[in-house]
MARVOLO-743769 format. One record per residue (C-alpha): residue number from 1; residue in three letters; x, y, z. Coordinates in steps of 0.2 Angstrom, whole numbers, plus 2048, in hexadecimal, padded with zeros to 3 digits. Layout:
REM residues N
<node><seq>NUM</seq><type>ALA</type><u>X</u><v>Y</v><w>Z</w></node>
...
REM end
This chain:
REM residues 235
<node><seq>1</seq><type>UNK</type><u>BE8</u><v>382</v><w>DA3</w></node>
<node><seq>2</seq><type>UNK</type><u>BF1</u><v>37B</v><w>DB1</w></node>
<node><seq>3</seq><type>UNK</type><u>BEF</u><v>372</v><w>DC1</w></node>
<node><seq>4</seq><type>UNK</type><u>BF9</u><v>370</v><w>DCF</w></node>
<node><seq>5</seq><type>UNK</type><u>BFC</u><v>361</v><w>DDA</w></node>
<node><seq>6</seq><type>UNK</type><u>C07</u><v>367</v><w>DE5</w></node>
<node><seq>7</seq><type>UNK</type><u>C12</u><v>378</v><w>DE9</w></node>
<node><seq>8</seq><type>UNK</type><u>C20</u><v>371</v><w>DDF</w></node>
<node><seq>9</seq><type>UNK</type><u>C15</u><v>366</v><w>DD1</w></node>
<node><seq>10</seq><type>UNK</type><u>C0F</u><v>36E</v><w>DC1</w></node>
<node><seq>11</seq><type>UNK</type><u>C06</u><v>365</v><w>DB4</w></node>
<node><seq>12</seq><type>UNK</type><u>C06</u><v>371</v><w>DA4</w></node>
<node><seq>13</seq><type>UNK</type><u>BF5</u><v>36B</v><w>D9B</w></node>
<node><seq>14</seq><type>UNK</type><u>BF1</u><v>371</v><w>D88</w></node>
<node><seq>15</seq><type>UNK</type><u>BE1</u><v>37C</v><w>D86</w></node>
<node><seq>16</seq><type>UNK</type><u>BD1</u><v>373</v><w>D80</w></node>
<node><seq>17</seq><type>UNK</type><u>BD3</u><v>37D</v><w>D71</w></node>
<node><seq>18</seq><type>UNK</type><u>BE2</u><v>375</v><w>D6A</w></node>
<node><seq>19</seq><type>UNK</type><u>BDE</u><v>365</v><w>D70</w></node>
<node><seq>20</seq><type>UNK</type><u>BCD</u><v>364</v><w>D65</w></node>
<node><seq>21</seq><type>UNK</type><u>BD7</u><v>369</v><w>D57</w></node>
<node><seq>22</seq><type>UNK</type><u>BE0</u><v>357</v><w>D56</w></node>
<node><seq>23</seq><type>UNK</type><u>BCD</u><v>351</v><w>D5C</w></node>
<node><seq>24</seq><type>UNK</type><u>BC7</u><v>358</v><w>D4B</w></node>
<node><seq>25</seq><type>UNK</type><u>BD7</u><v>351</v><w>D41</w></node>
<node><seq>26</seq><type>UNK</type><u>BD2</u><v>340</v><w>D47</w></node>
<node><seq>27</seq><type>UNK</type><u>BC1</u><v>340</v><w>D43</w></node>
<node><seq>28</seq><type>UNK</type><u>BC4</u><v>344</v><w>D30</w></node>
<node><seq>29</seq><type>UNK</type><u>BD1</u><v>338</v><w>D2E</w></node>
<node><seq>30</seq><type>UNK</type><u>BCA</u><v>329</v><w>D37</w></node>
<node><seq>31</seq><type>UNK</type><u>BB9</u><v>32C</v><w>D2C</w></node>
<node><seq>32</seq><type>UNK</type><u>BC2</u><v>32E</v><w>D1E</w></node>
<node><seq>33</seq><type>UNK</type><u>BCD</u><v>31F</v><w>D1F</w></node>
<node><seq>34</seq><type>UNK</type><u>BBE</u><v>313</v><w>D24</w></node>
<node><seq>35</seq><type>UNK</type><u>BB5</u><v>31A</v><w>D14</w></node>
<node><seq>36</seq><type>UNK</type><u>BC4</u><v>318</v><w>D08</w></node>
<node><seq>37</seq><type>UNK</type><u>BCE</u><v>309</v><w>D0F</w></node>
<node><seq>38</seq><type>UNK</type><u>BDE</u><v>30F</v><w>D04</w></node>
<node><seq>39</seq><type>UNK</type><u>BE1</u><v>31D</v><w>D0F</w></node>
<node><seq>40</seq><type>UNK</type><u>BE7</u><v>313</v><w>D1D</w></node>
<node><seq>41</seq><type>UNK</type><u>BF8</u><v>310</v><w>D14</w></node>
<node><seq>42</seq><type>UNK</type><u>BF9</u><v>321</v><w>D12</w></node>
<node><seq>43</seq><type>UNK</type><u>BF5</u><v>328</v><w>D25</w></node>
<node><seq>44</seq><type>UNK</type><u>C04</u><v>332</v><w>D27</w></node>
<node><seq>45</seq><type>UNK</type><u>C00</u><v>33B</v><w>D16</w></node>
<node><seq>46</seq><type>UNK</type><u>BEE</u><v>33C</v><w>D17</w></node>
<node><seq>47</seq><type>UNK</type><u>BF1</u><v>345</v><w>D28</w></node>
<node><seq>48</seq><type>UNK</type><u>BFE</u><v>34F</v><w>D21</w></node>
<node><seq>49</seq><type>UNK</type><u>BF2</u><v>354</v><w>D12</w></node>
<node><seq>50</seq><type>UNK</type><u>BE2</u><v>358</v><w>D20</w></node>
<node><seq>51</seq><type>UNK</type><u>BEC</u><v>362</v><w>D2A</w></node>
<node><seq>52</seq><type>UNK</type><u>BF4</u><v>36C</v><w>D1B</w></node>
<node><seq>53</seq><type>UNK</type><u>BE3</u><v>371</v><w>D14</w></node>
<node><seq>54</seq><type>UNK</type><u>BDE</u><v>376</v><w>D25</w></node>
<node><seq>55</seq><type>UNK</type><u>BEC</u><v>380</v><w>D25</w></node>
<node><seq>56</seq><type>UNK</type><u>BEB</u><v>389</v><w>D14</w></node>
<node><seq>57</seq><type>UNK</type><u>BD8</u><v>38D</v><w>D1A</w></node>
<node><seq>58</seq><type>UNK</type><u>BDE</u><v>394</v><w>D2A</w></node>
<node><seq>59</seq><type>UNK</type><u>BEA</u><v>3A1</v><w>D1F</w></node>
<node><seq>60</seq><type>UNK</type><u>BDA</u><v>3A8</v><w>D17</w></node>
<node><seq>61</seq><type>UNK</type><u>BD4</u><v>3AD</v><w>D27</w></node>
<node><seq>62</seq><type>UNK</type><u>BE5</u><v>3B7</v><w>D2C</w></node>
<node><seq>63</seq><type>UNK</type><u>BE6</u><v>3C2</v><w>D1D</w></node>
<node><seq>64</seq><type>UNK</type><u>BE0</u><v>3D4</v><w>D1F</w></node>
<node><seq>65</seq><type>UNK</type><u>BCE</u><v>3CD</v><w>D19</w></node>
<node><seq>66</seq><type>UNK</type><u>BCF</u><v>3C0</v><w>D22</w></node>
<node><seq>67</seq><type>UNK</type><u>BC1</u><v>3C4</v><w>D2E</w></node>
<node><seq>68</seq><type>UNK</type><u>BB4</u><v>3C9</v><w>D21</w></node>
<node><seq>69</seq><type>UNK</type><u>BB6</u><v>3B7</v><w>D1B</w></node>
<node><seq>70</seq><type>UNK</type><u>BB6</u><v>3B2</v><w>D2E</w></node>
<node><seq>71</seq><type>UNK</type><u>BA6</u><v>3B9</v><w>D30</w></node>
<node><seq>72</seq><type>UNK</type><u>B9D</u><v>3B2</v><w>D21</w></node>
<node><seq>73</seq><type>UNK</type><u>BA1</u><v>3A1</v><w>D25</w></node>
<node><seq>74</seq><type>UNK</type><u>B9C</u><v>3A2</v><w>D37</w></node>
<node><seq>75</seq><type>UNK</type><u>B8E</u><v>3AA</v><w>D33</w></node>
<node><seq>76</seq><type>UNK</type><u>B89</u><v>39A</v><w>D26</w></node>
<node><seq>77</seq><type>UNK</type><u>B94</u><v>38A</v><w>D2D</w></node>
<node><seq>78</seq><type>UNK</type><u>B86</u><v>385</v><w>D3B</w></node>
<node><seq>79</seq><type>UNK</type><u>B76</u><v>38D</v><w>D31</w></node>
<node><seq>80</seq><type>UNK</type><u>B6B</u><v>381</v><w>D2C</w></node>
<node><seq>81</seq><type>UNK</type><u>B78</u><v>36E</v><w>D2A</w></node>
<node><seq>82</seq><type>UNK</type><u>B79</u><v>36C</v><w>D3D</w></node>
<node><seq>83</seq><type>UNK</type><u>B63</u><v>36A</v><w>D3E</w></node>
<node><seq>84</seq><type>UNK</type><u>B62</u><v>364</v><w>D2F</w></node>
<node><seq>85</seq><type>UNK</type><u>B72</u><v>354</v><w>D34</w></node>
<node><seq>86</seq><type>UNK</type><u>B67</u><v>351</v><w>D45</w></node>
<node><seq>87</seq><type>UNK</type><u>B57</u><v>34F</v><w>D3B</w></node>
<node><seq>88</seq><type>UNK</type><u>B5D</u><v>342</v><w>D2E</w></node>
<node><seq>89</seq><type>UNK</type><u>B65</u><v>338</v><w>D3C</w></node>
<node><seq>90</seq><type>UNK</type><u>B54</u><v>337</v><w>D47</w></node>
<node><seq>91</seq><type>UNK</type><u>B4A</u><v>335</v><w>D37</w></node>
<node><seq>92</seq><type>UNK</type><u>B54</u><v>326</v><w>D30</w></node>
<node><seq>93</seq><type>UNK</type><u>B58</u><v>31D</v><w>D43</w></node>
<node><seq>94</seq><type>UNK</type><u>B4A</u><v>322</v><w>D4B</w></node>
<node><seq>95</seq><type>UNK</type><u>B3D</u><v>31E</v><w>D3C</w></node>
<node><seq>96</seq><type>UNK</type><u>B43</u><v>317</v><w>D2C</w></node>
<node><seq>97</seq><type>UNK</type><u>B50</u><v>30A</v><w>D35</w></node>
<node><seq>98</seq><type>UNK</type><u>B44</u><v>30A</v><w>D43</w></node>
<node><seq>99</seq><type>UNK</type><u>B48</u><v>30E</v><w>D57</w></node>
<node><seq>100</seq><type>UNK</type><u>B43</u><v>2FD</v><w>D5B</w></node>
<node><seq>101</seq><type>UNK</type><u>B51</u><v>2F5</v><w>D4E</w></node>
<node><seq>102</seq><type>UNK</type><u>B5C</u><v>301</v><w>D53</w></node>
<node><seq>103</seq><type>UNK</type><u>B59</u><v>2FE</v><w>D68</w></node>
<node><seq>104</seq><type>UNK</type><u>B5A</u><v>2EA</v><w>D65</w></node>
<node><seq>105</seq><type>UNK</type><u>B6B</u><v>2EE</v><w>D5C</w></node>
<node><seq>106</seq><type>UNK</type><u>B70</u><v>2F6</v><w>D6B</w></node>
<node><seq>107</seq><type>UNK</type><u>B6A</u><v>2E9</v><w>D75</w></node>
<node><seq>108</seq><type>UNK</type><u>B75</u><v>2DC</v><w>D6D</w></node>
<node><seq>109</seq><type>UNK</type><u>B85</u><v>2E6</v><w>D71</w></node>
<node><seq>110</seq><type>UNK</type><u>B80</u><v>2EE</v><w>D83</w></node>
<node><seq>111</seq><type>UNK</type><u>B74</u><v>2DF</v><w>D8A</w></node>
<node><seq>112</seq><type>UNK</type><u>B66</u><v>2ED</v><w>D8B</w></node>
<node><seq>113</seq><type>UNK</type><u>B5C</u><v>2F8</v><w>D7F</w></node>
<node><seq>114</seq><type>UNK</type><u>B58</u><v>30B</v><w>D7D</w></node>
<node><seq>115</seq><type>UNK</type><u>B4E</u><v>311</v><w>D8C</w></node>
<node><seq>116</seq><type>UNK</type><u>B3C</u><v>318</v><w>D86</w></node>
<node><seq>117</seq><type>UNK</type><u>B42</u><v>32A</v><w>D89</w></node>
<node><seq>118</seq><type>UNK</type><u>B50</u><v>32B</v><w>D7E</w></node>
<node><seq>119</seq><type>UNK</type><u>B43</u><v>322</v><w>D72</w></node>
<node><seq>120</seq><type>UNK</type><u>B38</u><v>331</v><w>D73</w></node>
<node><seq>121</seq><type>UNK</type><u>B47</u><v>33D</v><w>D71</w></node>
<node><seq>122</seq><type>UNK</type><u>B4F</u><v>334</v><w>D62</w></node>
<node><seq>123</seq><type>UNK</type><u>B3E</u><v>330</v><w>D59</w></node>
<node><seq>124</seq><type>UNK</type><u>B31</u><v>342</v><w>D5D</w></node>
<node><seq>125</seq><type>UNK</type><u>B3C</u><v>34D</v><w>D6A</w></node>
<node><seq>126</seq><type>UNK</type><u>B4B</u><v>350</v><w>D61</w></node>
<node><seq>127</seq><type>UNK</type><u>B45</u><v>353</v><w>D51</w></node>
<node><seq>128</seq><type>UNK</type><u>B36</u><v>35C</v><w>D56</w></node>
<node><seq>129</seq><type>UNK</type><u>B44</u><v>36B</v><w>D5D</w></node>
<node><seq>130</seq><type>UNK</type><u>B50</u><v>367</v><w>D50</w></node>
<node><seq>131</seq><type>UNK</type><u>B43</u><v>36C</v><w>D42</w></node>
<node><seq>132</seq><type>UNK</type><u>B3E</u><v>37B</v><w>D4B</w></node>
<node><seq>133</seq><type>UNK</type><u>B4F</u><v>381</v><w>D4E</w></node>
<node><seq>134</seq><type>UNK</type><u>B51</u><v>380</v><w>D3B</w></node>
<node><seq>135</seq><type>UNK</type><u>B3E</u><v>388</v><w>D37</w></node>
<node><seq>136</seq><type>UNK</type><u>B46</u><v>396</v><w>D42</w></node>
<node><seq>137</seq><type>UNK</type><u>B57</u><v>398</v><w>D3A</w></node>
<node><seq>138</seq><type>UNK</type><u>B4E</u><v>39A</v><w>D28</w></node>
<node><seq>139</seq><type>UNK</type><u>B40</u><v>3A4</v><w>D2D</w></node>
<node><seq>140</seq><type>UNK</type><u>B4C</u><v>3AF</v><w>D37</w></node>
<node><seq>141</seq><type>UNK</type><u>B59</u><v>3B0</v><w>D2B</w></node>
<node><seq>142</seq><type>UNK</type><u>B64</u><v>3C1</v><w>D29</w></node>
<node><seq>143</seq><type>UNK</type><u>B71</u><v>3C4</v><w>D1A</w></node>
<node><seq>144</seq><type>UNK</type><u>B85</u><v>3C4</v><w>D25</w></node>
<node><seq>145</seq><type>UNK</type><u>B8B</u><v>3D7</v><w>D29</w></node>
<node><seq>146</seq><type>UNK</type><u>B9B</u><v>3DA</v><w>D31</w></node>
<node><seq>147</seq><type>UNK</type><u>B98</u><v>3EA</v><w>D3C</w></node>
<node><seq>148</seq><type>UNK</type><u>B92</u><v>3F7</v><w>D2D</w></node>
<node><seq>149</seq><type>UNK</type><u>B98</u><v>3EB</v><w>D21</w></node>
<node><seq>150</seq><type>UNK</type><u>B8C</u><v>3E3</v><w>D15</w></node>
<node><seq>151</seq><type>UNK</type><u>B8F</u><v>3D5</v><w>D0B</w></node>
<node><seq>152</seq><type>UNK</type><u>B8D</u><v>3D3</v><w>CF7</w></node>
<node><seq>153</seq><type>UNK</type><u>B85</u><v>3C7</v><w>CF2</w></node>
<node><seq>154</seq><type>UNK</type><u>B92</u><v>3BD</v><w>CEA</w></node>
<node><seq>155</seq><type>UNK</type><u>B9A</u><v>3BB</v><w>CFE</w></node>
<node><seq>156</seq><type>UNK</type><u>B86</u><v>3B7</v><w>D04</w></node>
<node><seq>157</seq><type>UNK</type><u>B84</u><v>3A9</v><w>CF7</w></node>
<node><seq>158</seq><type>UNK</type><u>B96</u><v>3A3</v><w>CFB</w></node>
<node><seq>159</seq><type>UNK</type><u>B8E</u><v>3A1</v><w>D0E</w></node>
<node><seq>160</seq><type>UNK</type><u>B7F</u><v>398</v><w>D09</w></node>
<node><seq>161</seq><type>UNK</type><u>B8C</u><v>38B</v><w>CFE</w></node>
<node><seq>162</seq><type>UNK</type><u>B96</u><v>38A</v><w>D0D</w></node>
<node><seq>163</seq><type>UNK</type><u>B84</u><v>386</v><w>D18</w></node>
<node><seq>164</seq><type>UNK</type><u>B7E</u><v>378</v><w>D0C</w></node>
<node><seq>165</seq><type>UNK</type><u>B8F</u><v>371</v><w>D07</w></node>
<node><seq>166</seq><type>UNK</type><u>B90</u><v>365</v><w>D15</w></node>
<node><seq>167</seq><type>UNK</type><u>B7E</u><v>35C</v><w>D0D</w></node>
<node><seq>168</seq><type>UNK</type><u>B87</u><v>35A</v><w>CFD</w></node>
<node><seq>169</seq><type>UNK</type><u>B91</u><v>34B</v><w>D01</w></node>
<node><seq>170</seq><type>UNK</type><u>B7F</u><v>345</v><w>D0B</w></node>
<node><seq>171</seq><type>UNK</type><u>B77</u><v>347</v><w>CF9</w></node>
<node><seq>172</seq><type>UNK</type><u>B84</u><v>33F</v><w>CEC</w></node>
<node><seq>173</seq><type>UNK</type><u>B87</u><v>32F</v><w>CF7</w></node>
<node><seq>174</seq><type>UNK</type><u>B74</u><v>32D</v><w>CFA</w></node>
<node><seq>175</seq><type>UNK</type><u>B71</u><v>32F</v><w>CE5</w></node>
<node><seq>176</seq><type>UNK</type><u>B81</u><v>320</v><w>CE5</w></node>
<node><seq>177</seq><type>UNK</type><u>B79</u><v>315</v><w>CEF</w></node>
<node><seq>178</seq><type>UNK</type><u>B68</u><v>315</v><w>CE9</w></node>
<node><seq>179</seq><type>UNK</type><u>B6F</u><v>314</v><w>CD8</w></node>
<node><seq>180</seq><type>UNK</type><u>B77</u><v>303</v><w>CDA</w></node>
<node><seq>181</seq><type>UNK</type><u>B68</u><v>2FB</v><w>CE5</w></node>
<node><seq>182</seq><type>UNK</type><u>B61</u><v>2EC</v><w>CDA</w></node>
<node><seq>183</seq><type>UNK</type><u>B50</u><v>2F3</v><w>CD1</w></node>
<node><seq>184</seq><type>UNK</type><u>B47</u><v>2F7</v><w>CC0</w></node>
<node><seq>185</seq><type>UNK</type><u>B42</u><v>30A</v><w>CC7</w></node>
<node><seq>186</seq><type>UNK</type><u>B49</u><v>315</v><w>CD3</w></node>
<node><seq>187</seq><type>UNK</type><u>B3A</u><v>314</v><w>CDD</w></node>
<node><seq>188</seq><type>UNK</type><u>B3D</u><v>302</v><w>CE0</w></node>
<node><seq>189</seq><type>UNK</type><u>B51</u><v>306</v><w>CE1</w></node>
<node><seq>190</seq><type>UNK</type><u>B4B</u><v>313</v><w>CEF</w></node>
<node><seq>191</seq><type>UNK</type><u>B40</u><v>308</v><w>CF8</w></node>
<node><seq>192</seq><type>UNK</type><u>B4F</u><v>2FB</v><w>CFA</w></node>
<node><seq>193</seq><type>UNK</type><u>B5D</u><v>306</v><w>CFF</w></node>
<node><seq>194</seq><type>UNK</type><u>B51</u><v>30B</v><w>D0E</w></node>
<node><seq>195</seq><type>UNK</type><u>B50</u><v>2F9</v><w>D13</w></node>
<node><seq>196</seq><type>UNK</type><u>B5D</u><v>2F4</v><w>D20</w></node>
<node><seq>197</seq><type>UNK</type><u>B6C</u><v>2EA</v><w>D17</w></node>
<node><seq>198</seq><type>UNK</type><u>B6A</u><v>2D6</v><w>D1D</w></node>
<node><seq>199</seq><type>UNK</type><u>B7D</u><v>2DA</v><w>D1D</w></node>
<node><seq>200</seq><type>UNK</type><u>B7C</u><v>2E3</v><w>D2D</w></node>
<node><seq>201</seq><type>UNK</type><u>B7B</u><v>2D3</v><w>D3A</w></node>
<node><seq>202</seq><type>UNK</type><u>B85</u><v>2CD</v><w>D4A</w></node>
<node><seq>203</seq><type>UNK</type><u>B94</u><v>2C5</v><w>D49</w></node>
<node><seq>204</seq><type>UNK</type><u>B8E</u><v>2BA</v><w>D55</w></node>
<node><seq>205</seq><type>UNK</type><u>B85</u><v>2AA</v><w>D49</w></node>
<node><seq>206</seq><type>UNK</type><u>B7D</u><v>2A3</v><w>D58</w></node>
<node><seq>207</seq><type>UNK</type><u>B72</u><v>2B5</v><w>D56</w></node>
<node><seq>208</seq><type>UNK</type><u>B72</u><v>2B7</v><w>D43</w></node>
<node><seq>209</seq><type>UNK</type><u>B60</u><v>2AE</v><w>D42</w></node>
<node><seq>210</seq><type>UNK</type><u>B59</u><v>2B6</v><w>D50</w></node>
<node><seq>211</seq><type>UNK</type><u>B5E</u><v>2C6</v><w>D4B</w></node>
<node><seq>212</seq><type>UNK</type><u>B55</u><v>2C2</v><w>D3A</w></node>
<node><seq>213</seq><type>UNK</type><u>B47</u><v>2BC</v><w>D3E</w></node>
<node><seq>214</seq><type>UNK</type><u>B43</u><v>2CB</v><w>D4B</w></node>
<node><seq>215</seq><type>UNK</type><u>B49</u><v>2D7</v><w>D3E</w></node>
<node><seq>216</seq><type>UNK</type><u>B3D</u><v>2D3</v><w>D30</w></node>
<node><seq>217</seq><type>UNK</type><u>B33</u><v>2E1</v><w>D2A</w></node>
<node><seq>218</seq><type>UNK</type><u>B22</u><v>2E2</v><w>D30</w></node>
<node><seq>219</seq><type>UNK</type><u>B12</u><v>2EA</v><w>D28</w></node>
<node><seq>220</seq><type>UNK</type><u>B0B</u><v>2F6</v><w>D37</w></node>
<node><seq>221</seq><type>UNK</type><u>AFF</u><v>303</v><w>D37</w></node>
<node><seq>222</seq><type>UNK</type><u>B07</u><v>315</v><w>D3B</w></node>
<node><seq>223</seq><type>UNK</type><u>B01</u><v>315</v><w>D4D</w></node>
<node><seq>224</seq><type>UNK</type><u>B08</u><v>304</v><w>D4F</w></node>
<node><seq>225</seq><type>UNK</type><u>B1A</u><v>308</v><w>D46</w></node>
<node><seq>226</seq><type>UNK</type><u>B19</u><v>319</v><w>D55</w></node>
<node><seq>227</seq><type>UNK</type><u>B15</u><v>30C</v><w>D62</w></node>
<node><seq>228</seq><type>UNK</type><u>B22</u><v>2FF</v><w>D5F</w></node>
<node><seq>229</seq><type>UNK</type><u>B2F</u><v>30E</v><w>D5D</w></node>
<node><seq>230</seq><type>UNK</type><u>B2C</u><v>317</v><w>D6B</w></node>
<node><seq>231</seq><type>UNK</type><u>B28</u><v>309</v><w>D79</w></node>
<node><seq>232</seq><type>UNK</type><u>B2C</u><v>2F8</v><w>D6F</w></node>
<node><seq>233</seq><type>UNK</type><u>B24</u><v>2E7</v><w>D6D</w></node>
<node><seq>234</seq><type>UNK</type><u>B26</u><v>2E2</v><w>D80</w></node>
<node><seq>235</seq><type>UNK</type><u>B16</u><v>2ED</v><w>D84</w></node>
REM end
């Protein structure tokens, strides 16, 4: 791309492409070295060591086969994880953590809370497509062909690995945490680790109490958790 501010002036601009490259390095580093505090020390090698990988993945793609194994990834990457990320982030904000929780939270850093719209579309909306997008890509799912090329089984169980291997990490970390929540059973260990964390408060002391006393769990009938999601207490 280029643009041209004058008949002399050029300002050379790199493609999108190339720039959402480095956009998707940052992403895995920054994630990374918030999870595991070590890495920060080790930036320059951590990048290094992301960007090499990517690179020796990128090499499979340029052999003579490279395509066929192209294709079968393509085919599986975005299958079923991309739904299936959308509806466990509705279901655990919009209904386990609570939109009204969550839109009071905002509220303390923004000064206003989540309009009634994006309530609908974070609690029933959203999730309500999401899950029929997924419904649709099960029920209308079709083993990967490359022109007349059918695959073997081997490379179509590869593809479904590749489509579910993104829940894995979702999976272990999930098992970790409710194995060292305080309880006797894992149903009490469960029933804890879906209770927000009295850790997550505002740095602000002057709101600590506030925020604790309006955060307290609440026994409510289903129609009355919807209500209080959807439109909150002020109506």
């Amino acid at each position: 791309m280029e643009t041209h501010s004058g008949p002399e002036d050029n300002l050379e601009i790199p493609d999108f492409k190339a720039i959402h490259l480095f956009a998707y390095c940052e992403v895995v580093v920054v994630a990374c070295s918030d999870r595991f505090h070590w890495l920060r020390s080790r930036r320059v090698m951590f990048v290094v060591a992301v960007c090499f990988t990517n690179f020796l993945c990128g090499m499979l793609m340029t052999t003579e086969g490279g395509i066929y194994i192209f294709q079968v990834i393509d085919w599986y990457i975005a299958a079923f994880c991309p739904a299936v990320f959308g509806l466990i982030e509705c279901f655990v904000f919009g209904w386990i953590y609570g939109l009204d929780r969550f839109s009071r939270d905002v509220r303390l850093m923004l000064g206003r809370g989540i309009p009634v719209f994006f309530r609908i579309c974070i609690g029933f909306i959203t999730p309500s497509i999401l899950l029929a997008v997924l419904v649709y890509s099960i029920t209308g799912y079709q083993p990967p062909t490359y022109g007349s090329y059918q695959y073997p089984d081997a490379a179509v169980g590869f593809g479904i690995f590749v489509s579910v291997f993104p829940l894995i990490p979702i999976i272990v970390c999930a098992f970790i945490v409710v194995k060292n929540m305080p309880g006797e059973t894992y149903k009490k260990k469960i029933t804890t680790a879906f209770r927000p964390s009295s850790k997550w408060k505002p740095a602000i002391k002057e709101l600590q109490s506030d925020y604790y006393e309006n955060g307290t769990a609440k026994q409510m009938r289903f129609f009355e958790k919807v209500k209080l999601n959807f439109i909150g207490e002020k109506f």
